[in-house]
Residue, then its C-alpha position, 0 to 999 in steps of 0.5 A: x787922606x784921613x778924612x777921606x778914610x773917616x768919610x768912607x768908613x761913615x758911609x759904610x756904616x751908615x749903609x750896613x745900619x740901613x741895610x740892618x734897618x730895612x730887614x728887621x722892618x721887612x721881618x716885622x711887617x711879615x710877621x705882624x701880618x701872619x700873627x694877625x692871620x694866625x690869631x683871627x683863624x686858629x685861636x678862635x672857637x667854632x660856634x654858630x648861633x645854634x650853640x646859643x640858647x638866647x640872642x643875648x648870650x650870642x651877643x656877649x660873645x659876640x661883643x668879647x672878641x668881635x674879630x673870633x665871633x664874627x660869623x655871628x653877625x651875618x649882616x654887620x650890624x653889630x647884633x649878633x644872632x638876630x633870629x634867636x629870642x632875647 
């Protein structure tokens, strides 16, 4: 009988640390995902290539913080603001 007791009780708690478990990692997933939004979106500064007097300074920018300066790179090849002069 006492065994029976000691096995549910296990079961129980091995249940109740799953349940636990799943949560913080459904909890951790959500906010992984809004922080990244987050960061990418309202942290960054709004600047086009006309805030920029040289493709070189662009580029600096652009090589700082790929993800913020984005938009500086309309093609995705990695050289940011191609129509100003070096």
């Amino acid at each position: 009988m006492k065994t029976l007791i000691i096995m549910n009780n296990r079961i129980k708690y091995t249940a109740f640390f799953l349940a636990i478990l799943l949560l913080g990692l459904i909890i951790s997933c959500s906010e992984s995902s809004d922080s990244a939004d987050i960061s990418s979106s309202s942290n960054c500064p709004t600047k086009t290539c006309g805030d920029f007097k040289s493709q070189s300074q662009a580029q600096s920018a652009y090589d700082s913080n790929k993800s913020c300066y984005k938009n500086l790179d309309s093609d995705g090849d990695g050289i940011a603001c191609e129509n100003l002069s070096k």
